[in-house]
C-alpha positions as semicolon CSV with decimal commas, in nm:
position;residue;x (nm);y (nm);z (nm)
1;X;0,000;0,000;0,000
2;X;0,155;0,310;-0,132
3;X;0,119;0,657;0,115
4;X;0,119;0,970;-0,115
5;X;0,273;1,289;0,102
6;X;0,108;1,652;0,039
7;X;0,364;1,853;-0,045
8;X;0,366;2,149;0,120
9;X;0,488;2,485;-0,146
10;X;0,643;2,782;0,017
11;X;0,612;3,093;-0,186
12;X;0,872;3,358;-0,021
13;X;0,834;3,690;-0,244
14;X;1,151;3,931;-0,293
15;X;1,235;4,249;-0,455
16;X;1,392;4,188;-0,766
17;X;1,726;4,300;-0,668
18;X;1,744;4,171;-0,284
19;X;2,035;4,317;-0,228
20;X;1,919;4,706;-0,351
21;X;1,828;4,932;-0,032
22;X;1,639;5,156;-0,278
23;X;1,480;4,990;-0,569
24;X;1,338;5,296;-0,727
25;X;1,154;5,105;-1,027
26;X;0,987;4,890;-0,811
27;X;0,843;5,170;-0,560
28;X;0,709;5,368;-0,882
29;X;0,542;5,024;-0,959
30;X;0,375;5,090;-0,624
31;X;0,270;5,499;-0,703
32;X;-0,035;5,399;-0,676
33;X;-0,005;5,241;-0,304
34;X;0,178;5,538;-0,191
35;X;-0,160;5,791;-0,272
36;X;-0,366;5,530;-0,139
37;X;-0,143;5,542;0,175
38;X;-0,164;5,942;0,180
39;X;-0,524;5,963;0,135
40;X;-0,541;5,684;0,432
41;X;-0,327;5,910;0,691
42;X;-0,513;6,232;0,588
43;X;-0,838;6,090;0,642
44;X;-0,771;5,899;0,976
45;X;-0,539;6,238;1,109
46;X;-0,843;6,454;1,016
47;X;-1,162;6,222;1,067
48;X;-1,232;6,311;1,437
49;X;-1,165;6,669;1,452
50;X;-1,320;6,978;1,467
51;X;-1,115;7,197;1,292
52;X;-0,947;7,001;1,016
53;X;-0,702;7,085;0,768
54;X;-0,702;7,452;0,965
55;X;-0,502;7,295;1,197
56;X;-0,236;7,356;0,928
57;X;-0,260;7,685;0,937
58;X;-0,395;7,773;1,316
59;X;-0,041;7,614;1,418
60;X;0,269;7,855;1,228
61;X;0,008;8,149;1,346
62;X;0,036;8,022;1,728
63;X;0,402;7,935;1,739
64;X;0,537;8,217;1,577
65;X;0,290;8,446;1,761
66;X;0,432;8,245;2,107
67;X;0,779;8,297;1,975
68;X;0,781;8,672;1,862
69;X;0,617;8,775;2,228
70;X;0,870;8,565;2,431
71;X;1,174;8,552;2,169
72;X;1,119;8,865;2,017
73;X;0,948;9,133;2,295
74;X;1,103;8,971;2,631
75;X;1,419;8,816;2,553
76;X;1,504;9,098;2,292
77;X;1,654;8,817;2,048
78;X;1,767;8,912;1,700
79;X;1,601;8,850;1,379
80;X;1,895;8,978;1,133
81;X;1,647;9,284;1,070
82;X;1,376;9,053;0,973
83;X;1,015;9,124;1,109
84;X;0,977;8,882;1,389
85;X;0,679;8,729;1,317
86;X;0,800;8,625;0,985
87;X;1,168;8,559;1,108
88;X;0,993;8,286;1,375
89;X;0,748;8,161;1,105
90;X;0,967;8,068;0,799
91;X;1,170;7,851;1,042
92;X;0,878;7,682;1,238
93;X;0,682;7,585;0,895
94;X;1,046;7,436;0,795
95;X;1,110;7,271;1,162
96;X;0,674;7,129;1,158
97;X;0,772;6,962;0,840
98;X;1,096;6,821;0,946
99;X;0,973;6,691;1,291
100;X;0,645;6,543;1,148
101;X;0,790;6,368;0,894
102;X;1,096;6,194;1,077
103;X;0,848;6,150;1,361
104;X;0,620;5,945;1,159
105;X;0,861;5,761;0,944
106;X;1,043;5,654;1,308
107;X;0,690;5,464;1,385
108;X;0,670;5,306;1,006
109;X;0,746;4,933;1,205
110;X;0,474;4,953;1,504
111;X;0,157;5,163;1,344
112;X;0,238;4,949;1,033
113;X;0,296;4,594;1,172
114;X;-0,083;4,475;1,062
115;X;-0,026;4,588;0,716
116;X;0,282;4,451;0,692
117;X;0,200;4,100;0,782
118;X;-0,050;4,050;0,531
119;X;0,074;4,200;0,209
120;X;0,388;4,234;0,057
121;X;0,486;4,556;-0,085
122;X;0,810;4,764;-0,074
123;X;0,812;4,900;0,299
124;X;0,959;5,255;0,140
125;X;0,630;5,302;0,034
126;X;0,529;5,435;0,356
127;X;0,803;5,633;0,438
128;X;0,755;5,807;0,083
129;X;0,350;5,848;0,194
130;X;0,479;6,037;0,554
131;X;0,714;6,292;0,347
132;X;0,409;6,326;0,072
133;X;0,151;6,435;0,311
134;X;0,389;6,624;0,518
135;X;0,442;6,856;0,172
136;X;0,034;6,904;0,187
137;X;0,115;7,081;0,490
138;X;0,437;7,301;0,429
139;X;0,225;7,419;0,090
140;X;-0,043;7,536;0,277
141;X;0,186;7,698;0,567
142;X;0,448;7,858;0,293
143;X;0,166;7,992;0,113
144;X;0,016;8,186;0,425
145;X;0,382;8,275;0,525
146;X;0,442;8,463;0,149
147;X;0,077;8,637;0,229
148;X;0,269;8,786;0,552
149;X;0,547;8,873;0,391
150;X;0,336;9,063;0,148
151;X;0,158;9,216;0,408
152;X;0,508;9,376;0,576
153;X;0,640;9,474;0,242
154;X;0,372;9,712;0,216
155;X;0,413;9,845;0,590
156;X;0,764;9,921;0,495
157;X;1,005;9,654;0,523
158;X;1,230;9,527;0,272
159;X;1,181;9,198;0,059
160;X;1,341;9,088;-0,274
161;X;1,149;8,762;-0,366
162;X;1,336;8,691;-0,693
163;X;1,444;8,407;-0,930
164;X;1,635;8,253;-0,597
165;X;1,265;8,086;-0,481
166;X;1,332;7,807;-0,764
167;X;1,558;7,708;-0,492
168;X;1,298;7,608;-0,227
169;X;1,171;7,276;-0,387
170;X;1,590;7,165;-0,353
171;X;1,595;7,276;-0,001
172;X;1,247;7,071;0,086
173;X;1,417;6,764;-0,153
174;X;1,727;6,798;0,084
175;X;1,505;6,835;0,397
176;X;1,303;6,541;0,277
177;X;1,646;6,336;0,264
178;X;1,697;6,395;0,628
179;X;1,393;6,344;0,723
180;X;1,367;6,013;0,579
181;X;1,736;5,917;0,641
182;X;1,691;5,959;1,011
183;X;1,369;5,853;1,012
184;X;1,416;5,527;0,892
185;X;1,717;5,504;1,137
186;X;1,444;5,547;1,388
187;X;1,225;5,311;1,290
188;X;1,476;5,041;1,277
189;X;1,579;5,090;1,647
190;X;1,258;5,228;1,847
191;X;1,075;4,882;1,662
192;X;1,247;4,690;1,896
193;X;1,356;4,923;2,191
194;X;1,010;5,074;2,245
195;X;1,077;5,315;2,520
196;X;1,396;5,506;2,275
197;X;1,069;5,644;2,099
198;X;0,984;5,830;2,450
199;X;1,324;5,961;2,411
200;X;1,293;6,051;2,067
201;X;0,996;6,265;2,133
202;X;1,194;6,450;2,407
203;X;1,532;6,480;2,122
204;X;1,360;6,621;1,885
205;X;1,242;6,906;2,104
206;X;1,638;6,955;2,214
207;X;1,720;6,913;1,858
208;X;1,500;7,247;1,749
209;X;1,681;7,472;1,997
210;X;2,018;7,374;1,818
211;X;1,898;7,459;1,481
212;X;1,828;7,826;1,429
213;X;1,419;7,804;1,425
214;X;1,399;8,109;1,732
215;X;1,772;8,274;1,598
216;X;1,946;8,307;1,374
217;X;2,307;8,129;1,275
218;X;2,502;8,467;1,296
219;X;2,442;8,461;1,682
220;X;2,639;8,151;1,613
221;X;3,030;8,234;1,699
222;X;3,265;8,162;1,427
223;X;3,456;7,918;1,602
224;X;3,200;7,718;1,641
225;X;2,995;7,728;1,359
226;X;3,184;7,470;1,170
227;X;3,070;7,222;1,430
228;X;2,731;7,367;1,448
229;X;2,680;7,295;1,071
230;X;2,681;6,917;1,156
231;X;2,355;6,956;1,218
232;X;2,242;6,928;0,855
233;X;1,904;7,164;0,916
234;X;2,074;7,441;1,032
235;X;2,185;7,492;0,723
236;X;1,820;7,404;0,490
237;X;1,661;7,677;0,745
238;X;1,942;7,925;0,747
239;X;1,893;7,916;0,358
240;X;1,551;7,877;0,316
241;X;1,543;8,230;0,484
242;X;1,812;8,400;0,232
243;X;1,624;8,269;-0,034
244;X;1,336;8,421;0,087
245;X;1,470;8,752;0,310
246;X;1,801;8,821;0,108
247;X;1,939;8,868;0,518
248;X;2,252;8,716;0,500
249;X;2,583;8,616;0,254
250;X;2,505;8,261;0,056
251;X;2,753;8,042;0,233
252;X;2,857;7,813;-0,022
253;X;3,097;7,617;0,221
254;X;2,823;7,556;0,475
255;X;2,582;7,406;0,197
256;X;2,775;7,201;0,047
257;X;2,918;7,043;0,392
258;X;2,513;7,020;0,499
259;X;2,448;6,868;0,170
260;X;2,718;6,580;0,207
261;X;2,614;6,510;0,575
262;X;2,224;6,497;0,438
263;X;2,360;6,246;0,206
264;X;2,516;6,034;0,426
265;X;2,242;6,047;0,685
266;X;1,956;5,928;0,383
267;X;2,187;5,675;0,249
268;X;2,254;5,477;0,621
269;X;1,947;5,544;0,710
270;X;1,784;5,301;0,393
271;X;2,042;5,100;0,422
272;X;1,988;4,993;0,753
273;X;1,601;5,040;0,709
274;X;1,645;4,763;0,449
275;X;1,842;4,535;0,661
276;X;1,600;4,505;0,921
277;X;1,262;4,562;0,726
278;X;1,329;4,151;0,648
279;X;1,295;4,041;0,969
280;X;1,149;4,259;1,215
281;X;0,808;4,073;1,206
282;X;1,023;3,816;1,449
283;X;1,082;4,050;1,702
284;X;0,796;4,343;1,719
């Protein structure tokens, strides 16, 4: 009498090139995930709240409000002859996006884990979705922040928005970097080490009062600044407001030193991202 054995099949599905931390035809494959995954956030963010989207906008207007009274009036902090309000807003709609998206992108592992283990799909995806909605928001702050500025110029001060605002969309792109660089470096520790996400939360708030968001980078002594640039936002913020203020000397040095560092960061951070996205359903 003959016994027949089931075979059992194991299907175990890869990205094409296994050993590629960033498999760029294979996430546009995905596009249309990532909207799906964009509409998803905005819609569970926004579902149970009163205001909505205004939140966008209600927060720069408090902050830099908060700021200019206890920065600007009380502690008699300079703004490089920039109006105050405007001084404290371009860096806190720069800093919001920042922190929001390497905030999110550090949780990609734990408010992910169900979607993960059921579907295969490259885990970038949602990293790219956080930094995509996170641009929904900086668009709708930047555009209320060039209505101020308008409104100064004709009170009296003195703006030159010119052919240098092509450059924004390269400062977000290197923001972006950052943001998903050390974002994804994050995600691959806190996963497992749940309470270094407490301390994240309380880093990030140390981290904005070492990146000129309240002052600006000529408080910063020359000595010093050198080591201050390793910071890699100081240097997206401190531009973002030449570009739009004209307050300041270009410092080509300082870019280009920010831009290798954001580099670096966005390349280790995928690279370990991609070391542990293929196995961290073991241990979360």
């Amino acid at each position: 009498m003959m016994i027949k054995k089931k075979l059992q099949v194991e299907t175990i599905i890869i990205t094409s090139k296994a050993n590629s931390f960033l498999n760029i035809n294979e996430i546009l494959k995905y596009r249309d995930l990532i909207f799906l995954l964009v509409a998803r956030d905005f819609k569970v963010f926004y579902k149970q709240t009163i205001l909505g989207p205004f939140w966008y906008i209600l927060q720069p207007l408090l902050n830099s409000a908060v700021f200019t009274v206890i920065f600007g009036k009380i502690a008699s902090m300079p703004t490089d002859e920039i109006p105050p309000f405007i001084f404290y807003m371009s860096g806190t709609i720069l800093w919001s996006y920042f922190s929001s998206s390497m905030m999110s992108i550090s949780q990609v592992f734990t408010s992910n884990k169900d979607l993960f283990s059921k579907v295969y799909f490259p885990r970038l995806a949602v990293p790219i979705a956080n930094v995509i909605i996170n641009y929904l928001q900086f668009f709708i702050q930047f555009v209320i922040l060039i209505l101020f500025i308008i409104y100064f110029y004709f009170n009296g001060s003195s703006f030159s928005l010119d052919i240098k605002l092509l450059l924004i969309p390269l400062l977000l792109i290197q923001l972006s970097m950052i943001s998903i660089g050390f974002g994804c470096l994050f995600a691959s520790i806190t996963y497992k080490y749940k309470d270094l996400a407490l301390l994240l939360g309380f880093g990030m708030q140390l981290w904005m009062f070492v990146s000129p968001v309240i002052y600006p980078m000529s408080m910063i002594s020359d000595k010093y600044i050198y080591f201050y640039i390793l910071n890699p936002v100081s240097s997206v913020i401190e531009n973002f407001r030449y570009v739009l203020f004209s307050n300041s000397d270009f410092n080509l040095g300082l870019t280009l030193l920010s831009l290798f560092f954001s580099i670096v960061i966005f390349i280790f951070g995928l690279y370990i991202f991609n070391k542990v996205e293929k196995s961290f359903m073991d241990t979360i």
